[in-house]
FIKOLZA-1660 file (N, C-alpha, C; in steps of 0.1 Angstrom, whole numbers, plus 5000, padded with zeros to 4 digits):
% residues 185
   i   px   py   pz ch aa at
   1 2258 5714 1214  A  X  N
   1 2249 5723 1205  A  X CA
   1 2258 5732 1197  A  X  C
   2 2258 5732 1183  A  X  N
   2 2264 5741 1178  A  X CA
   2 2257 5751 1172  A  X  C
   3 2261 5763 1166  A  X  N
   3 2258 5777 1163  A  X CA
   3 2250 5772 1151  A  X  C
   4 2250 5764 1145  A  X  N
   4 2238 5761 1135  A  X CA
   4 2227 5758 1144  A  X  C
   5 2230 5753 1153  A  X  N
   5 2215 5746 1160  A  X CA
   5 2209 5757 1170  A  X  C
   6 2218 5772 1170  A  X  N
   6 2212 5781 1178  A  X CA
   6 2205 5790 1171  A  X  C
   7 2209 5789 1156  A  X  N
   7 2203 5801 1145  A  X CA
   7 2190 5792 1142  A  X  C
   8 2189 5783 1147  A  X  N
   8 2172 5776 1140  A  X CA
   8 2161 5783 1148  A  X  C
   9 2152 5782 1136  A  X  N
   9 2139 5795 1143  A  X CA
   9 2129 5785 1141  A  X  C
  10 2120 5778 1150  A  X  N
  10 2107 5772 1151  A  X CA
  10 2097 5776 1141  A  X  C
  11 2095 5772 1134  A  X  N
  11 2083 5773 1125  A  X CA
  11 2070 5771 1129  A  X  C
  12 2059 5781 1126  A  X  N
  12 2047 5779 1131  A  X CA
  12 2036 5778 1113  A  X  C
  13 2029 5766 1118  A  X  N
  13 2019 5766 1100  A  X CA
  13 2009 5767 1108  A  X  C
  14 1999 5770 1099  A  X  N
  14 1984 5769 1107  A  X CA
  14 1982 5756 1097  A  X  C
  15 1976 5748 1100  A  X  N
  15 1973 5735 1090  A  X CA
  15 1958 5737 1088  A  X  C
  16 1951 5731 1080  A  X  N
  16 1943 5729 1077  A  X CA
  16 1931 5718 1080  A  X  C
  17 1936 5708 1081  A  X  N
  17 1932 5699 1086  A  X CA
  17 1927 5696 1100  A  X  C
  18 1915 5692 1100  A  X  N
  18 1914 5693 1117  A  X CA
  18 1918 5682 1126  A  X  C
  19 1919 5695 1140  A  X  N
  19 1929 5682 1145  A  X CA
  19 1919 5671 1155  A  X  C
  20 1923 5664 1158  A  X  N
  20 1915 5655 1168  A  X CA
  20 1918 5657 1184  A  X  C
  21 1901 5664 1188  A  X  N
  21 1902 5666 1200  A  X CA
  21 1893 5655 1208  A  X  C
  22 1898 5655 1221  A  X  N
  22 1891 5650 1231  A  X CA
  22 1877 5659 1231  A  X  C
  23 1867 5643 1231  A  X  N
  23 1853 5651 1232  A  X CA
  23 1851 5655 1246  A  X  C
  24 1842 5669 1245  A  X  N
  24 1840 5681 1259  A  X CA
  24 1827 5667 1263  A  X  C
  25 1825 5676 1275  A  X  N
  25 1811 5669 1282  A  X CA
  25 1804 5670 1274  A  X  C
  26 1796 5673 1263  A  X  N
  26 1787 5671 1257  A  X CA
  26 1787 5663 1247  A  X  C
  27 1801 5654 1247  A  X  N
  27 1802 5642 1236  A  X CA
  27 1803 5655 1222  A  X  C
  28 1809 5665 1218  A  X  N
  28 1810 5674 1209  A  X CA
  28 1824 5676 1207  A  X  C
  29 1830 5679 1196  A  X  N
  29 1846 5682 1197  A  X CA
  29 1851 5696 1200  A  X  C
  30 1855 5703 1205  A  X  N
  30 1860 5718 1207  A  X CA
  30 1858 5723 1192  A  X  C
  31 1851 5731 1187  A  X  N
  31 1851 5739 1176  A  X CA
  31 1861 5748 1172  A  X  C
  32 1869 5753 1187  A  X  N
  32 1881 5762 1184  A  X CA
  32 1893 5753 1181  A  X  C
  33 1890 5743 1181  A  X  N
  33 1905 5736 1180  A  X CA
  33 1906 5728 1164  A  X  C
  34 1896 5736 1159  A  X  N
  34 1897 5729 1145  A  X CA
  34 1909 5735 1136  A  X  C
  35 1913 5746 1134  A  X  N
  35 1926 5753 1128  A  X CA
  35 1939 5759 1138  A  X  C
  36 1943 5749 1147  A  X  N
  36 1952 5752 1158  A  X CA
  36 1965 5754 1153  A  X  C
  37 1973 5764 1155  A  X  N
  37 1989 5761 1152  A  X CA
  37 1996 5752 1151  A  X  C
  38 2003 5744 1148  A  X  N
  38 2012 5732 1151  A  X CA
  38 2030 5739 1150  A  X  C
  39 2035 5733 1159  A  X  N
  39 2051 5739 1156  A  X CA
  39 2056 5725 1152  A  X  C
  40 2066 5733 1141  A  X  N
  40 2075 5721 1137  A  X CA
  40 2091 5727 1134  A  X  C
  41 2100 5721 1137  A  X  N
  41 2112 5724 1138  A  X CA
  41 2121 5719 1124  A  X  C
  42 2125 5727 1115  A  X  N
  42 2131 5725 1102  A  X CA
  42 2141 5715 1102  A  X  C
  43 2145 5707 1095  A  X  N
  43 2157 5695 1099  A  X CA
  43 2169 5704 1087  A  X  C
  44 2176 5696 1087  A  X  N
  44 2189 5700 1082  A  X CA
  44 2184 5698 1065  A  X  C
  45 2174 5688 1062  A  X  N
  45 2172 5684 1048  A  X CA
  45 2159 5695 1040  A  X  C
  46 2157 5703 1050  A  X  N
  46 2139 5708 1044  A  X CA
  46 2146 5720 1041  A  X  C
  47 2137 5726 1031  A  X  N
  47 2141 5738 1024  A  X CA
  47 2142 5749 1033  A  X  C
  48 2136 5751 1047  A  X  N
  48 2132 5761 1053  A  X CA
  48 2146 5765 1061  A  X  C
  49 2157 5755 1062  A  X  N
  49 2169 5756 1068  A  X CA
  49 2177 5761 1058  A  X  C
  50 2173 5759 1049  A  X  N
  50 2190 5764 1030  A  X CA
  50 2183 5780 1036  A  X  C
  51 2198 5789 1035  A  X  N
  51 2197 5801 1031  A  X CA
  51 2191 5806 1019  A  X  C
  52 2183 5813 1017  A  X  N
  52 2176 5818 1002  A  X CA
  52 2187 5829 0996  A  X  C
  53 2185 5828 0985  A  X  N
  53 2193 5845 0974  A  X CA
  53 2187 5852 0972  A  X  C
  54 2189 5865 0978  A  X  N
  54 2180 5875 0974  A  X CA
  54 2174 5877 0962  A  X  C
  55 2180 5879 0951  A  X  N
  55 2174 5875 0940  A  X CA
  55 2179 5869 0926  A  X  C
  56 2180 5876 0914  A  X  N
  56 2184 5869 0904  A  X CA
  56 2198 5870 0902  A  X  C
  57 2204 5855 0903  A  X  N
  57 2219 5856 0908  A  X CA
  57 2228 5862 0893  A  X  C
  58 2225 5858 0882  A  X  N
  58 2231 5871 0871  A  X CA
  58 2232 5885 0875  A  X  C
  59 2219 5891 0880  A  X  N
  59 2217 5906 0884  A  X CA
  59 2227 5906 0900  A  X  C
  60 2232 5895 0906  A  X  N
  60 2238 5895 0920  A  X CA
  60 2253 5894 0912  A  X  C
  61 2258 5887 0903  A  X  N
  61 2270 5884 0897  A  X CA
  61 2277 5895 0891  A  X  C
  62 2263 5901 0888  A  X  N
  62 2269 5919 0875  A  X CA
  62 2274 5927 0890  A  X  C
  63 2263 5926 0899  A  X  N
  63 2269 5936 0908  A  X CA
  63 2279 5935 0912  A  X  C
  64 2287 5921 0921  A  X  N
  64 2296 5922 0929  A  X CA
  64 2311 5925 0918  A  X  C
  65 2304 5921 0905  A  X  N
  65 2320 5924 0896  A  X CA
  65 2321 5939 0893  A  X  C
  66 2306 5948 0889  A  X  N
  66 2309 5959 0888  A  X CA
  66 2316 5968 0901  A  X  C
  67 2311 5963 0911  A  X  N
  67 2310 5968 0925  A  X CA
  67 2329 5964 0928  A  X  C
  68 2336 5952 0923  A  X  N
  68 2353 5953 0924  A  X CA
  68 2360 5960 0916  A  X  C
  69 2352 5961 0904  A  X  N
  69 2362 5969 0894  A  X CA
  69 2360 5987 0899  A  X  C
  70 2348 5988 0905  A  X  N
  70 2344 6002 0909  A  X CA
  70 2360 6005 0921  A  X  C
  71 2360 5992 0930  A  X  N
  71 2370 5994 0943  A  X CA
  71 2381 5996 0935  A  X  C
  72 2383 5988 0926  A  X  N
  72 2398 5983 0920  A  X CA
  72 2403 5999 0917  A  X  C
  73 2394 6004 0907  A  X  N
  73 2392 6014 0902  A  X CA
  73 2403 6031 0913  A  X  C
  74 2392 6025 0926  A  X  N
  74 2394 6036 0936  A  X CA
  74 2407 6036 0941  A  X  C
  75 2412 6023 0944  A  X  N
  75 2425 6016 0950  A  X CA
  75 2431 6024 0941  A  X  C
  76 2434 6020 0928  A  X  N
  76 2449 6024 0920  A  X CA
  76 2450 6044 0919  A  X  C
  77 2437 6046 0918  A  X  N
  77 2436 6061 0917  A  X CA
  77 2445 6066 0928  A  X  C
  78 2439 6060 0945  A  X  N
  78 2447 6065 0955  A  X CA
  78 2461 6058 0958  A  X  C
  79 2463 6048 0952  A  X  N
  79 2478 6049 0951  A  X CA
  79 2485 6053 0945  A  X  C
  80 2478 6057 0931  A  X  N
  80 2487 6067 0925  A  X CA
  80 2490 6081 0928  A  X  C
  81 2476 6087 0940  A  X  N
  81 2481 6097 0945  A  X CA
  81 2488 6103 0959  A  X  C
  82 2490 6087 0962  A  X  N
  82 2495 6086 0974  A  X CA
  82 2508 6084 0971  A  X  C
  83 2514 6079 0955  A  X  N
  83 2528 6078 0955  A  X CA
  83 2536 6093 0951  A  X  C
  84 2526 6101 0942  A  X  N
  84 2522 6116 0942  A  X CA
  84 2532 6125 0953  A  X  C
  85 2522 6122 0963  A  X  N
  85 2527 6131 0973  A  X CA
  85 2538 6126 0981  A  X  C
  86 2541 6114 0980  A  X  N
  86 2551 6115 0986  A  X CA
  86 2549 6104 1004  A  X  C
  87 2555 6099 1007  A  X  N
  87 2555 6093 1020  A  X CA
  87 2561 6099 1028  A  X  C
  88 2565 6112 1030  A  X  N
  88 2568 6118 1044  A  X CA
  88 2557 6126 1047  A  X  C
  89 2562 6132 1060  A  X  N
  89 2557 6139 1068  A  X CA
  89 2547 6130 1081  A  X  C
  90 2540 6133 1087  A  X  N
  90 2534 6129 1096  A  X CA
  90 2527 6115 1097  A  X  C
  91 2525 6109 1108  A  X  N
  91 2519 6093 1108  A  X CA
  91 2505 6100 1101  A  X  C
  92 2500 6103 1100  A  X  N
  92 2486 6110 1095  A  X CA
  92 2483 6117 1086  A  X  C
  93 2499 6120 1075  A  X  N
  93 2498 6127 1066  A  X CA
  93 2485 6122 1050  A  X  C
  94 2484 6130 1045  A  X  N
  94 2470 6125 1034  A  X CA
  94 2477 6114 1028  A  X  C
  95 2488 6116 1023  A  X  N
  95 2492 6102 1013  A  X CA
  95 2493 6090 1024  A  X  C
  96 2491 6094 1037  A  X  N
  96 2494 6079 1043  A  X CA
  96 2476 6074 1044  A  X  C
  97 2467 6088 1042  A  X  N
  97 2455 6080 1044  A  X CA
  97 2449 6075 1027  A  X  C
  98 2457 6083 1014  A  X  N
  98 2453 6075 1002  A  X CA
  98 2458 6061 1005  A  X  C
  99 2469 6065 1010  A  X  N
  99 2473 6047 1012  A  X CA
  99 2465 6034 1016  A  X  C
 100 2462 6040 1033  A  X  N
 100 2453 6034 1034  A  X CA
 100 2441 6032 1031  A  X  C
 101 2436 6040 1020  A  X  N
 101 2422 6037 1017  A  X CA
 101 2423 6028 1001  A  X  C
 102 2438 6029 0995  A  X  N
 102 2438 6025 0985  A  X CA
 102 2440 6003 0992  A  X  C
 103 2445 6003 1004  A  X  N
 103 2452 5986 1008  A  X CA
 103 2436 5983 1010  A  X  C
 104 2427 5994 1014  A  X  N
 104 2412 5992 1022  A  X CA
 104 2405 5984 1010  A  X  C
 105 2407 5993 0998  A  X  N
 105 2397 5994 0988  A  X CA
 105 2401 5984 0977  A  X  C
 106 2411 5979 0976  A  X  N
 106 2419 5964 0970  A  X CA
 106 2413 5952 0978  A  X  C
 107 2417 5953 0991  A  X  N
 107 2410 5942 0998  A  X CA
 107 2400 5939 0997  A  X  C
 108 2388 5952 1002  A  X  N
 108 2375 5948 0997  A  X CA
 108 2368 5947 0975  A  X  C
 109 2379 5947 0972  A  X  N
 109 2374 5946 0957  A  X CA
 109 2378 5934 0959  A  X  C
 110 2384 5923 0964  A  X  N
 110 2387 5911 0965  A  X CA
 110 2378 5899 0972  A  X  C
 111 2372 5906 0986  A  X  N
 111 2364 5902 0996  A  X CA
 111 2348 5900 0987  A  X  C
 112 2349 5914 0981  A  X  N
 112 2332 5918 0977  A  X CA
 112 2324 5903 0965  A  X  C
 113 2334 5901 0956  A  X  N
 113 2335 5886 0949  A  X CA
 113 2326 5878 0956  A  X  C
 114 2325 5878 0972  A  X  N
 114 2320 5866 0977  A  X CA
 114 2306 5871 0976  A  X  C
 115 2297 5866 0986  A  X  N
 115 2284 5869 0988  A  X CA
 115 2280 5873 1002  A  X  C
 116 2291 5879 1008  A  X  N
 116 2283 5881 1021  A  X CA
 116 2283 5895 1025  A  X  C
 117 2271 5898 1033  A  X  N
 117 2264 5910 1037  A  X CA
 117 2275 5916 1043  A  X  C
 118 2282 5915 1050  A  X  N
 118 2289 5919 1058  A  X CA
 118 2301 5927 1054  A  X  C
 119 2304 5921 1041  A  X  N
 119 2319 5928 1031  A  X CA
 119 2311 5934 1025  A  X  C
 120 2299 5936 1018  A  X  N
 120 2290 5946 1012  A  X CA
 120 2288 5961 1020  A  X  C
 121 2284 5951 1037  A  X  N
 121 2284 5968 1045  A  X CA
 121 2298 5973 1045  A  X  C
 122 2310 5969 1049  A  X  N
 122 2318 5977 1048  A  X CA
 122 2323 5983 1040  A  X  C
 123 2320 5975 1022  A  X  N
 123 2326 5984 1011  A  X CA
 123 2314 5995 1012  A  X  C
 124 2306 5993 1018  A  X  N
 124 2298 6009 1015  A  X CA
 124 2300 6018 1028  A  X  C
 125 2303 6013 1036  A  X  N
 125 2309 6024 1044  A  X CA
 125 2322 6033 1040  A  X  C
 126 2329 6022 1034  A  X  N
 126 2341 6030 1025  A  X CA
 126 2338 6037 1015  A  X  C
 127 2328 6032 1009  A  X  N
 127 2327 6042 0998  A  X CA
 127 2317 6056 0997  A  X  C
 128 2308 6056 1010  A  X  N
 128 2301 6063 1014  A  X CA
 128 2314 6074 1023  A  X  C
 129 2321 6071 1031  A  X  N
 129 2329 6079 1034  A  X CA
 129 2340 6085 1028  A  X  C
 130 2344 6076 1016  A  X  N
 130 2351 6082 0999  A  X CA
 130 2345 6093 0996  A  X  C
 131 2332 6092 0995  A  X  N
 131 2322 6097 0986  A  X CA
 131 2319 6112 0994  A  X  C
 132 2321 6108 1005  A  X  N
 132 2322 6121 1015  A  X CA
 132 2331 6131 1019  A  X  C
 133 2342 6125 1018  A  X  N
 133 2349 6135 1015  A  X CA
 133 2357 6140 1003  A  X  C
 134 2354 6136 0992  A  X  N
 134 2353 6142 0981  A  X CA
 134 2344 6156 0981  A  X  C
 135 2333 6153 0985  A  X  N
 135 2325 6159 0981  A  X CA
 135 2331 6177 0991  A  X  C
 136 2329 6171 1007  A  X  N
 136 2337 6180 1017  A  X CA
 136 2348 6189 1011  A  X  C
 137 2359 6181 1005  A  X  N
 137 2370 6188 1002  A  X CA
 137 2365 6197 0984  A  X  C
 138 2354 6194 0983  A  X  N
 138 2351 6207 0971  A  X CA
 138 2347 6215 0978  A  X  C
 139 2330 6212 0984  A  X  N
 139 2320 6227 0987  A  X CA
 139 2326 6226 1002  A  X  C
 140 2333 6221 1008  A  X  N
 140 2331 6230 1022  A  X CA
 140 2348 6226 1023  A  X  C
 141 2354 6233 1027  A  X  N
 141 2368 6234 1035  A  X CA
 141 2366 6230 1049  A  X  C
 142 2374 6218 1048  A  X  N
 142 2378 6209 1061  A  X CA
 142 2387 6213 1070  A  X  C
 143 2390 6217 1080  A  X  N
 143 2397 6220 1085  A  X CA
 143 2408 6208 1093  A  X  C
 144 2417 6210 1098  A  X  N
 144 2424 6201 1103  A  X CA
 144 2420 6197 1118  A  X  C
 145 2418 6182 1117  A  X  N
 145 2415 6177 1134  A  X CA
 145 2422 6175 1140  A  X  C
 146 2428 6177 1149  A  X  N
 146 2436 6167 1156  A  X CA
 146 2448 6161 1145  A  X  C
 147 2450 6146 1145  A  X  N
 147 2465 6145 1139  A  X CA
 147 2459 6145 1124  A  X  C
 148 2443 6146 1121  A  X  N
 148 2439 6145 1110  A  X CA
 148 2447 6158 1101  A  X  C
 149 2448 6154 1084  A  X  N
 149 2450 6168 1078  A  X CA
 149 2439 6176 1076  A  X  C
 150 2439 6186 1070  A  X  N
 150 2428 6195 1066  A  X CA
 150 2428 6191 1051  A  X  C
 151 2414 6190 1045  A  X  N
 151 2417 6190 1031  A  X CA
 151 2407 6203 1025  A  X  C
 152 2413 6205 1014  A  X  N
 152 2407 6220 1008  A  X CA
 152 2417 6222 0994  A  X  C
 153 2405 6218 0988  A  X  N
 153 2404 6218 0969  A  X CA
 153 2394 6219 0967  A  X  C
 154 2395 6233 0965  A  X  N
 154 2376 6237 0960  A  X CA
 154 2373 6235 0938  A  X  C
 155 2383 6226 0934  A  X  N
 155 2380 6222 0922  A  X CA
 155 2382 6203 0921  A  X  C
 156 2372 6206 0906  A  X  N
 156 2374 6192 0906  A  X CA
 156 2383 6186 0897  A  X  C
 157 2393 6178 0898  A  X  N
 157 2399 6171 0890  A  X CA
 157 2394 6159 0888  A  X  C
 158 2404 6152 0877  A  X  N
 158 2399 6142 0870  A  X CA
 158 2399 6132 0875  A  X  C
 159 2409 6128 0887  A  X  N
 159 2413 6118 0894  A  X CA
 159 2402 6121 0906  A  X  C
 160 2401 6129 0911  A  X  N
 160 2386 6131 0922  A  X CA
 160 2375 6129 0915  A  X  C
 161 2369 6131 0902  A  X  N
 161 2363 6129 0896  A  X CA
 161 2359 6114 0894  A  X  C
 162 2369 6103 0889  A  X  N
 162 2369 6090 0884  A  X CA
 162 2368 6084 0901  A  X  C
 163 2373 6091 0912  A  X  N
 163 2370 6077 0922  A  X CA
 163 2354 6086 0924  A  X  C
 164 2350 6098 0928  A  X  N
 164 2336 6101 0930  A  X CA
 164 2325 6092 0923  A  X  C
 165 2329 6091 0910  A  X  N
 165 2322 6085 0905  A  X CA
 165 2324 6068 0907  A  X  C
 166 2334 6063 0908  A  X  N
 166 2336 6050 0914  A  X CA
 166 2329 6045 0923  A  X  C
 167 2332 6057 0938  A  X  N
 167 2323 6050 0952  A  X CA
 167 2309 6056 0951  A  X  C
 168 2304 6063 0944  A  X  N
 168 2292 6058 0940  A  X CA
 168 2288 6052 0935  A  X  C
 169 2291 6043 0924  A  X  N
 169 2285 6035 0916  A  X CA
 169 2289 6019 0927  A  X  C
 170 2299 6019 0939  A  X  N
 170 2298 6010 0947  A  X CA
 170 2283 6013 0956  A  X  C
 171 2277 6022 0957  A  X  N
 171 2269 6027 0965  A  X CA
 171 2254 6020 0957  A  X  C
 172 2253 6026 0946  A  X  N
 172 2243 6019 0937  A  X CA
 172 2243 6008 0938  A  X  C
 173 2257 6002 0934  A  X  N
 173 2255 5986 0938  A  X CA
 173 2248 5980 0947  A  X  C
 174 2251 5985 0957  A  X  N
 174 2250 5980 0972  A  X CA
 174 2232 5979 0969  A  X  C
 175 2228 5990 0962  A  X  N
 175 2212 5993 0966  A  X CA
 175 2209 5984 0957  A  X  C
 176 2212 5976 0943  A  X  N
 176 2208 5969 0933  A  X CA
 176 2209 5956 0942  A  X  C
 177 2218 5956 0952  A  X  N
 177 2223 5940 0954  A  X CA
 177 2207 5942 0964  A  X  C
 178 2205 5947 0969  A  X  N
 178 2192 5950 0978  A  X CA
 178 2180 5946 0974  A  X  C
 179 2177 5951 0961  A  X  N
 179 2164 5950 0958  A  X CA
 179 2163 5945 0943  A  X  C
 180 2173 5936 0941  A  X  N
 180 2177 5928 0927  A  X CA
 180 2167 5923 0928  A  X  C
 181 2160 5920 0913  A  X  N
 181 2152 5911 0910  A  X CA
 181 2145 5900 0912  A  X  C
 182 2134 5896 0912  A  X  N
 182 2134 5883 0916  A  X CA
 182 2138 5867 0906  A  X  C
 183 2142 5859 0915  A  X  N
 183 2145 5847 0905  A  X CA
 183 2134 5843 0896  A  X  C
 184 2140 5843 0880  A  X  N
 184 2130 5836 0870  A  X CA
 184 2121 5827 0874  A  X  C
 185 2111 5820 0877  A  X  N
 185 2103 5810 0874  A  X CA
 185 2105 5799 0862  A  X  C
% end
């Protein structure tokens, strides 16, 4: 049995047609059995097995390109400010986490191209937590956790500005890829 034959879900139709029952003692057919369920099991060939698209794949195609060039976008920003500051100081220093959010945010502008849900949730977890602490290191001073740094820049620059706006507009995406249109007729 393989993992395609575990993800198959039974289909239930109510048919129309009535079905043929054994006549009761009264030589009469069961009246309730005239619109019974029937189960039928989808084959590999029937439409009810193809995965569907959520919706109109132009309006799916704008997203996932706007949605890499948004990452692309975010990546170079933070590696430029991760080359900025410099690679010393601590395993946990900020330029080591631009870093890593710039190898994060390359990868998934590369991954996101495809069509699966799953690289969609994570670029929005990245970009929702981009987007978070941006916001953090303006209106509220962060203080330092553990081997985390503290961040505290209560203004906005242009480079906080251009990814803010970036991992949101991955965030929008995410909601357009959601409730994208339906396919033409």
């Amino acid at each position: 049995m393989t993992a395609h034959d575990l993800r198959k879900e039974t289909l239930v139709t109510i048919s129309t047609k009535p079905v043929d029952t054994a006549p009761t003692l009264s030589g009469d057919t069961d009246p309730r059995a005239a619109n019974v369920p029937t189960e039928r099991t989808p084959s590999s060939n029937t439409e009810a097995a193809r995965p569907r698209a959520i919706g109109d794949p132009r309006a799916l195609l704008a997203a996932r390109v706007l949605a890499s060039l948004a990452l692309v976008v975010s990546a170079l920003v933070h590696a430029r400010l991760a080359t900025q500051l410099g690679m010393d100081g601590p395993l946990l220093a900020q330029s080591h986490l631009f870093v890593a959010h710039a190898l994060i945010s390359s990868l998934l502008a590369v991954l996101v191209l495809s069509n699966h849900d799953r690289v969609w949730l994570v670029a929005l977890v990245l970009a929702v937590a981009g987007l978070g602490a941006i916001l953090a290191s303006v209106y509220f001073p962060v203080p330092s956790i553990g081997p985390f740094p503290g961040f505290k820049e209560p203004t906005w620059l242009l480079s906080k500005a251009i990814v803010a706006f970036a991992e949101f507009s991955v965030v929008v995406l995410w909601a357009v890829r959601q409730i994208a249109p339906a396919k033409p007729r």
